[in-house]
C-alpha positions, 0 to 999 in steps of 0.5 A: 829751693832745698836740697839734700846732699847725701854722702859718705857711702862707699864699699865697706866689708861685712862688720865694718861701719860708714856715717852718712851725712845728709846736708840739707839747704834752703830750708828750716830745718830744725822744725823738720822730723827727718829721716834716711830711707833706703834703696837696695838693687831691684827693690823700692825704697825704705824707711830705715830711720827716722828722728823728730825735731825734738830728738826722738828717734824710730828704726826699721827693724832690720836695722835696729840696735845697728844703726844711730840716727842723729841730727845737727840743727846748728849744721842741717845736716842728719846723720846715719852712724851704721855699724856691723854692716850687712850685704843686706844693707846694700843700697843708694841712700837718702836722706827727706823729710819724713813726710818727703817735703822736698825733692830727693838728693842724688843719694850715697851708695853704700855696698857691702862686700867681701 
């Protein structure tokens, strides 16, 4: 059975930057296109980024030129780097495949506040 282990959200002021990592286990996951999407308070979840088994990577525009995607086969883990953080990017995040193959995680919350 996989599972998705999120973390490294928190509370960061606008400008400021997090890196979430997603630990995925029972699975392989190099084969795998993965991606982190978004929860923000009220509103359904999102795509907000996504990177291929072989390192391609596609972004949301409301996060494009701020946030990196990038994976660790070696670790099955994906990352999101996230810089210049917006209160607009506040929201659980999760990590999945980008066809959602597994169950989700219990996400990381992330706020961004002053």
């Amino acid at each position: 059975q996989v599972q998705l282990v999120e973390s490294g959200g928190g509370l960061v002021q606008p400008g400021g930057s997090l890196r979430l990592s997603c630990a995925a286990s029972g699975t392989i996951f190099s084969i795998k296109n993965m991606a982190w999407y978004r929860r923000p308070p009220g509103k359904q979840r999102e795509l907000v980024a996504r990177i291929t088994s072989d390192g391609d990577t596609y972004y949301a525009d409301s996060v494009k030129g701020r946030f990196t995607i990038s994976r660790d086969n070696a670790k099955n883990t994906v990352y999101l780097q996230m810089n210049t953080l917006k209160p607009e990017d506040t929201a659980v995040y999760y990590c999945n495949s980008d066809t959602l193959t597994w169950d989700w995680g219990q996400g990381t919350s992330v706020t961004v506040s002053s």
